[in-house]
C-alpha positions in Angstrom: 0.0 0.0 0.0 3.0 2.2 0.8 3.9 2.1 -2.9 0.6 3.4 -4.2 0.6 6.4 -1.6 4.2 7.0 -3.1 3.2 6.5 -6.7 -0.1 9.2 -5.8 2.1 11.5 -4.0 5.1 11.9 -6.8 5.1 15.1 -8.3 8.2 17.1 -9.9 8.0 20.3 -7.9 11.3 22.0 -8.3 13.3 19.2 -9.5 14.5 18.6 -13.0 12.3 16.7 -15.0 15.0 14.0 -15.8 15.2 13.2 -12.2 10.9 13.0 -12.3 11.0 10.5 -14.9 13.8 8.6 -13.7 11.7 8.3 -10.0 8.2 7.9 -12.0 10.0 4.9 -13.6 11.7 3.2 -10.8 8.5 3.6 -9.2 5.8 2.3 -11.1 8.4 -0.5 -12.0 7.5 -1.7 -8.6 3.5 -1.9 -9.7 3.4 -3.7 -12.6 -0.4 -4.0 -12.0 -1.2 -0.3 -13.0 -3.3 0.0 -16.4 -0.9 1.9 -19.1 -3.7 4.5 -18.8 -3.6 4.9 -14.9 0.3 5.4 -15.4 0.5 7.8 -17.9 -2.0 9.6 -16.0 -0.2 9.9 -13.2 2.9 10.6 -14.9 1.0 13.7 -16.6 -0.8 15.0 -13.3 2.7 14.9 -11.7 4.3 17.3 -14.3 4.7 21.2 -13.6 2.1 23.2 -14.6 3.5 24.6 -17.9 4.8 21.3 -18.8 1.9 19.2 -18.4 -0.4 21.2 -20.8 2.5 21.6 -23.1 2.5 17.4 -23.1 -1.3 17.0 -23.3 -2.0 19.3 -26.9 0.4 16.2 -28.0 -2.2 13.6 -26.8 0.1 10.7 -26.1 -1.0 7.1 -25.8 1.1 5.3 -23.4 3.2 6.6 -20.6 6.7 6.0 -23.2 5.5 8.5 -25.6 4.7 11.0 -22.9 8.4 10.6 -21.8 9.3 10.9 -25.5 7.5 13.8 -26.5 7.9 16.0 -23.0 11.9 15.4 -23.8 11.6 16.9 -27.3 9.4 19.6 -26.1 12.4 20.1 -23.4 14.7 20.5 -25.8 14.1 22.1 -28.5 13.3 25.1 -25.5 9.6 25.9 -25.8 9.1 25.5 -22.1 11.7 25.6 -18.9 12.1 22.7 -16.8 
């Protein structure tokens, strides 16, 4: 139960978005059970502000893409991490 509290709690606040997806990863490693859906949801609600609507006009499908596209959008500079 302790890794679903984690998993609802993770957010990137200040940190640098590598260091979000590297702890969303490790993380939902450990719940194999989560639908693709539920991840990638939780992976966009966990985002900063700026980033996360920058990510959703993309509409990705799976929580990979998501991590694909935000790293483009990252750098070629449209928004600051």
């Amino acid at each position: 139960m302790k890794l679903m509290d984690d998993w609802k709690m993770i957010k990137q606040g200040e940190g640098s978005l590598l260091d979000y997806v590297d702890k969303y990863r490790q993380l939902i490693l450990q719940l194999p059970h989560l639908h693709e859906l539920t991840r990638l949801d939780g992976f966009l609600f966990g985002l900063r502000y700026r980033i996360r609507i920058e990510l959703e006009k993309q509409s990705p499908c799976n929580l990979m893409e998501a991590i694909r596209l935000v790293s483009n959008v990252v750098n070629i500079g449209c928004i600051h991490t």
